[in-house]
C-alpha positions as CSV (number, residue, x, y, z in Angstrom):
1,X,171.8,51.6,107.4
2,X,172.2,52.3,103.6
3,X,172.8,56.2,103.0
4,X,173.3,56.7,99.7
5,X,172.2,54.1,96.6
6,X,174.4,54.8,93.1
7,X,172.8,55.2,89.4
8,X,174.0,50.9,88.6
9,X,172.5,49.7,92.2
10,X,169.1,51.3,91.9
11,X,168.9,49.7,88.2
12,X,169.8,46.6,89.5
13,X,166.8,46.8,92.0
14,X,164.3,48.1,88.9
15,X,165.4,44.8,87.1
16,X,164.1,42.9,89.9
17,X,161.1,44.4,90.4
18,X,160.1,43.8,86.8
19,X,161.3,41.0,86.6
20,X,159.2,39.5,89.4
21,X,156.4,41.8,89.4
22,X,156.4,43.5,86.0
23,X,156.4,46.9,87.0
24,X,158.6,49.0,85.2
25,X,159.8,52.2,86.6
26,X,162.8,52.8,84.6
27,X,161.7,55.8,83.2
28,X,160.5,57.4,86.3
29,X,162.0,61.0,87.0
30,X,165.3,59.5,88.7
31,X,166.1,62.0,91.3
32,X,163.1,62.1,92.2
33,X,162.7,58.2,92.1
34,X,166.1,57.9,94.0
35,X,165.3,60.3,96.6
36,X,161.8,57.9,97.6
37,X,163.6,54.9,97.2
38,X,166.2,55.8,99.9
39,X,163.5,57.5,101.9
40,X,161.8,53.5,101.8
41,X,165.5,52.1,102.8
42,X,165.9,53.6,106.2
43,X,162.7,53.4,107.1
44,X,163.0,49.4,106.3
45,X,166.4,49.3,108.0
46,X,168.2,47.1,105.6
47,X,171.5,46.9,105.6
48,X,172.8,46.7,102.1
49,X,171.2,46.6,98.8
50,X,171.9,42.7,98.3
51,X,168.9,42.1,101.1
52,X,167.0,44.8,99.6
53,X,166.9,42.8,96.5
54,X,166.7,39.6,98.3
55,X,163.6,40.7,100.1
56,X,161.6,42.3,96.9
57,X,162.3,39.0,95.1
58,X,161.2,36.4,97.6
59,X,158.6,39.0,99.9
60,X,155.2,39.9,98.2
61,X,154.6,41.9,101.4
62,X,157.5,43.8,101.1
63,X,157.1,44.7,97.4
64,X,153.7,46.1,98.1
65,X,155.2,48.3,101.3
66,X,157.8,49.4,98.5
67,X,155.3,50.3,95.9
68,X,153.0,52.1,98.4
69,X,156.3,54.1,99.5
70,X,157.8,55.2,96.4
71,X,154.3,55.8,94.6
72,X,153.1,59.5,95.0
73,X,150.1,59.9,96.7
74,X,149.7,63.4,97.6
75,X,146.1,64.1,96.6
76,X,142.7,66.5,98.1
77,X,139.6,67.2,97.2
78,X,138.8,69.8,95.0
79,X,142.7,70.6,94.7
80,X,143.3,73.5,92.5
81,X,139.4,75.1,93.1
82,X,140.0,76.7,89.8
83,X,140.3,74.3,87.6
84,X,137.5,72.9,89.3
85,X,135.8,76.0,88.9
86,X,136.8,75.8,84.8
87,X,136.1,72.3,84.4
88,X,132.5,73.1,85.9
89,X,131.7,76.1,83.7
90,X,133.3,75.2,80.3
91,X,134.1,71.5,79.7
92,X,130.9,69.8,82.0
93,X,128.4,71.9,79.7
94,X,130.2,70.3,76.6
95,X,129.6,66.7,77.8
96,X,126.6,67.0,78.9
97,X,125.3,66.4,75.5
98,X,126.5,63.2,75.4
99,X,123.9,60.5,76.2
100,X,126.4,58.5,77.9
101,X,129.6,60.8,79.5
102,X,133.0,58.8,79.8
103,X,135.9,60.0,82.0
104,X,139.0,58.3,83.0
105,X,140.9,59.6,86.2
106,X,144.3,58.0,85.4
107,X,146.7,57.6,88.4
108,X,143.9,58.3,91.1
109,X,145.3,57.6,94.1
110,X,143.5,57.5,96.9
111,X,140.2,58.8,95.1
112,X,139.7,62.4,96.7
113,X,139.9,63.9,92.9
114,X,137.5,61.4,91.6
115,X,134.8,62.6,94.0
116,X,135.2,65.4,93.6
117,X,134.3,64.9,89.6
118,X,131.4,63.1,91.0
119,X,130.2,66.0,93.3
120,X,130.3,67.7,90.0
121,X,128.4,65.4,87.6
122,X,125.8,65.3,90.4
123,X,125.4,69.2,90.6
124,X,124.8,69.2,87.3
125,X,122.7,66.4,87.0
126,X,125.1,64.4,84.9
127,X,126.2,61.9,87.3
128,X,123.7,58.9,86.6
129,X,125.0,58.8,82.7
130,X,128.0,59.0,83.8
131,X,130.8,56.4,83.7
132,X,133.6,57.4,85.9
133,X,137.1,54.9,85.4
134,X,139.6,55.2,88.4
135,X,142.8,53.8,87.9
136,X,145.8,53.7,89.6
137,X,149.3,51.4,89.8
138,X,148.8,51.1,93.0
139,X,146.1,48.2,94.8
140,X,146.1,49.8,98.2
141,X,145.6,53.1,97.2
142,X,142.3,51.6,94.8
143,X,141.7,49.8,98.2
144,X,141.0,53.1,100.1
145,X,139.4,54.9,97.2
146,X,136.7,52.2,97.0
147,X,136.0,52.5,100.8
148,X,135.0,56.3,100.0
149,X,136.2,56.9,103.4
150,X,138.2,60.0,104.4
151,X,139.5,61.6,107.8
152,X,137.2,64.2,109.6
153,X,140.3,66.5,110.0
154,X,140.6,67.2,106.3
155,X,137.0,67.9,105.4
156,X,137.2,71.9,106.8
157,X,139.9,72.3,104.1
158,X,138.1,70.3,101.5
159,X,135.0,72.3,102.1
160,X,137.1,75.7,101.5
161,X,138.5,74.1,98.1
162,X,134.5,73.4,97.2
163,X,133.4,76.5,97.8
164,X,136.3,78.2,95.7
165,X,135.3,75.9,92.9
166,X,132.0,77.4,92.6
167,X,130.3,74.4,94.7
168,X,126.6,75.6,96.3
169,X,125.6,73.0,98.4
170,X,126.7,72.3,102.4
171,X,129.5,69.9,101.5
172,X,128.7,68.5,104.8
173,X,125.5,66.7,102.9
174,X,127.9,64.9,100.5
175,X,129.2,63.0,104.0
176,X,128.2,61.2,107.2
177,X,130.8,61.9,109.9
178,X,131.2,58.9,112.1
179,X,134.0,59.1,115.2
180,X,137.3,60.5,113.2
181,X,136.1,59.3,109.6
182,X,134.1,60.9,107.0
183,X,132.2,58.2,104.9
184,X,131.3,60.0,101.0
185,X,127.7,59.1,99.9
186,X,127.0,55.8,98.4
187,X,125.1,57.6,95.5
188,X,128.6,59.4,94.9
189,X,130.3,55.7,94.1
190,X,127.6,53.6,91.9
191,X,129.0,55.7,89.0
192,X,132.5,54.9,89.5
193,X,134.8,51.8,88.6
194,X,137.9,51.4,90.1
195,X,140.5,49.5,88.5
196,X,144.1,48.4,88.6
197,X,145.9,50.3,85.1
198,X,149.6,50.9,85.0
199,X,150.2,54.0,82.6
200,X,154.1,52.5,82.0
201,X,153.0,48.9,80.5
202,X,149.1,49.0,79.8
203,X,147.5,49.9,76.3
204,X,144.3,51.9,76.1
205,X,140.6,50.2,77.1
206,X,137.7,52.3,76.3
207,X,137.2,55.9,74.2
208,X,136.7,58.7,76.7
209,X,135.1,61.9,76.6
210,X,137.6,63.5,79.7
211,X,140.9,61.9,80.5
212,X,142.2,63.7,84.0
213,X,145.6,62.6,85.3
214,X,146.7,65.6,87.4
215,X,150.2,65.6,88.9
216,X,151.5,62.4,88.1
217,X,153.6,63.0,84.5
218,X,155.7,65.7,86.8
219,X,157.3,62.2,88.0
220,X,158.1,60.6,84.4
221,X,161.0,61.5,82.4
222,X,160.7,63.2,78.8
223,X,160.6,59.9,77.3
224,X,157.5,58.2,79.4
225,X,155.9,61.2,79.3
226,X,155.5,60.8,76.0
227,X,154.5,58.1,75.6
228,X,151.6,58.4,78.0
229,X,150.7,61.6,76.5
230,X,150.0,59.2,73.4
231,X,147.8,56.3,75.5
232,X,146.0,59.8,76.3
233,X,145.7,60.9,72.6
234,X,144.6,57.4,71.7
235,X,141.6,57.2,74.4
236,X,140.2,60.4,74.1
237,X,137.3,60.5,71.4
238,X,137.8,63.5,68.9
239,X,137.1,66.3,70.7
240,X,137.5,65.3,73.6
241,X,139.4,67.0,76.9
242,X,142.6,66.3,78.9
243,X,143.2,67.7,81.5
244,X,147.0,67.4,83.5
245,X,148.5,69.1,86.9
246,X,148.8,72.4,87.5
247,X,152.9,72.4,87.0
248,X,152.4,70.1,83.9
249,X,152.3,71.3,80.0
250,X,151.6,69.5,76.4
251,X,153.6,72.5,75.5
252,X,156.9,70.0,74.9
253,X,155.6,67.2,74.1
254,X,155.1,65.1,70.8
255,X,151.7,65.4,70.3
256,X,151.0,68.9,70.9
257,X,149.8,69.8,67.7
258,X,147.6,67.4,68.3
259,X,145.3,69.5,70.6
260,X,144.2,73.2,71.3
261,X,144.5,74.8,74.8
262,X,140.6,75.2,76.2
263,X,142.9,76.7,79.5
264,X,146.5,77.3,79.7
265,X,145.9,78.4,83.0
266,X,144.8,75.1,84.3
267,X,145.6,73.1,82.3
268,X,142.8,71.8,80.5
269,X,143.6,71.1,76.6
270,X,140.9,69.3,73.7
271,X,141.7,67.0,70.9
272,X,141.4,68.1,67.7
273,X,138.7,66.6,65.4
């Protein structure tokens, strides 16, 4: 079983993956990257990077194990309640006075944040002009999002993080519990399109009014954190909000002065005209 992978073998794997598949995650944080990547290796059992490459190149299968193992996908509903509670009070009022409201969830993983922006747009009686893009790299985690269906165990917690946002219905109605699966509201999906988008390779597609993409930079390096930083500057109309994770900052990067700080608490920053 492989132990330990070094800096020119773990290149040597990123070459064939975009290669064959066109993913590129060269700039990925690399500690962090290398630390998931050996995590994937002895749970696959291989016994030496040649069949490690060997299988990505020639396994379609395999690849998509890999990318569902080394992509993060730690996600909840209503995470962070108070930027919730923020984006509810200050930045929702703003859009609503636009006829039609565009927001792009970049990197969405497995959904939970992206209905919980619908939960909101219905409270507020924005949801029908609403246009909600989900993206992620990732096709099974688009796959699960688009099923709307969550376990029954998480939903106590999920109801605790919507009532610290400043939600005011029973978060039960929002559901239909069947066995050991919650199933979200069909109302809550009609509003939302889910799509494959890779934030490394892919240019910008629309002009957005709210551009969230919540703990996912944290796992780029200084470089490709700029750069998305830009695809985010270059879909957001003027005026418009971004809004990043909780341990994540514009503070350092290129395009700073590009935007004022609506909350440096959670994060939530607008473009400049």
């Amino acid at each position: 079983m492989i132990s330990d992978i070094s800096k020119d073998e773990l290149q040597s794997v990123l070459d064939v993956i975009k290669a064959q598949y066109g993913y590129d995650f060269s700039d990925y944080a690399s500690a962090s990257l290398k630390r998931r990547v050996l995590r994937f290796l002895q749970s696959a059992s291989l016994k030496d990077i040649a069949e490690f490459r060997y299988r990505l190149s020639n396994d379609s299968a395999f690849f998509s194990w890999f990318v569902q193992s080394v992509t993060v996908n730690v996600t909840e509903m209503f995470r962070d309640p108070q930027f919730y509670k923020t984006m509810r009070e200050t930045v929702l009022p703003k859009l609503a006075s636009y006829p039609v409201i565009k927001i792009w969830h970049a990197g969405c993983s497995t959904g939970e944040e992206v209905y919980s922006m619908a939960i909101m747009l219905h409270e507020q009686g924005l949801l029908k002009r609403s246009r909600v893009y989900a993206t992620d790299i990732n096709p099974a985690n688009l796959e699960r999002a688009m099923s709307g269906i969550m376990s029954t165990s998480q939903m106590k917690d999920y109801t605790q993080n919507y009532i610290q946002s400043g939600g005011m219905e029973d978060f039960s109605s929002y559901y239909t519990a069947r066995y050991d699966n919650a199933i979200l509201n069909s109302e809550l999906r009609k509003s939302i399109i889910f799509s494959q988008h890779n934030l490394v390779t892919d240019a910008a597609f629309n002009e957005f009014h709210l551009v969230c993409c919540r703990n996912v930079l944290i796992y780029f390096n200084r470089t490709l954190q700029n750069r998305v930083m830009q695809l985010f500057h270059d879909s957001l109309a003027p005026l418009g909000y971004l809004a990043l994770g909780i341990k994540e900052s514009l503070l350092f990067s290129d395009i700073r002065d590009k935007f004022e700080s609506v909350s440096m608490l959670n994060k939530i920053y607008r473009r400049h005209r």
